[in-house]
C-alpha positions, 0 to 999 in steps of 0.5 A: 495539461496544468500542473493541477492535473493528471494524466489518464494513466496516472489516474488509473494508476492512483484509482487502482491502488484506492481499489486495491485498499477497499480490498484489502479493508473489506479482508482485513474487516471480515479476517480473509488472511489471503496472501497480498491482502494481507502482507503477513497472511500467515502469522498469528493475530487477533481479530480486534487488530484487523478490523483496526487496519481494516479502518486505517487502510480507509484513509488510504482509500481517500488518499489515492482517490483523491490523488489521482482527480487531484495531482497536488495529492498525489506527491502525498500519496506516494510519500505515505506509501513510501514510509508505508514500505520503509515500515514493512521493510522494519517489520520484515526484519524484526525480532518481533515478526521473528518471534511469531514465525515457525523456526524456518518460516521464511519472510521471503512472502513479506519481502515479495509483497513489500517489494511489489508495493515498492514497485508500485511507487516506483511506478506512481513516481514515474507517472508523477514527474512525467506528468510535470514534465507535461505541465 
């Protein structure tokens, strides 16, 4: 193996959040607000918003796709969904999600999918310096 490519385990890994992504945009397009697909499935929102997000989580279909053919895009990937947590941890702990709860919502749903995200780039991290080490 050269340090330009992955390995078979690393691809599916890469290849299974570009599928999740395509889920999560085709849910965020047509407003299905099921739980994992949408982080904060239970909170008020406005439909323009969604099909945004639904546009933006293309780039990360593209990303994850191209990251796991080519492992010189992968260290990227995983950096842009490791700020992606860093962004859902802040979210988690705002006033502003607070504001749009019921009094006594729990955030534990959003900490739950924001740490198995986080999961999965302890996972892709793993994957990736046990791919260099093969280099």
């Amino acid at each position: 193996m050269n340090s330009a490519t992955n390995s078979a385990i690393t691809r599916i890994a890469f290849l299974s959040g570009a599928a999740y992504f395509v889920c999560m945009a085709i849910a965020h397009f047509f407003g299905i607000k099921w739980p994992v697909l949408f982080v904060y499935y239970d909170t008020p929102f406005f439909a323009y918003q969604d099909k945004i997000i639904s546009f933006a989580v293309c780039a990360y279909v593209a990303l994850f796709h191209a990251a796991s053919k080519h492992r010189d895009v992968a260290l990227s990937a995983i950096i842009v969904l490791a700020l992606t947590v860093l962004g859902l941890s802040a979210v988690n702990v705002s006033d502003a999600l607070a504001s749009v709860l019921e009094p006594g919502q729990s955030t534990l749903p959003y900490w739950l999918q924001t740490g198995a995200i986080a999961g999965y780039v302890m996972a892709l991290i793993g994957l990736y310096l046990k791919d260099g080490k093969k280099s």
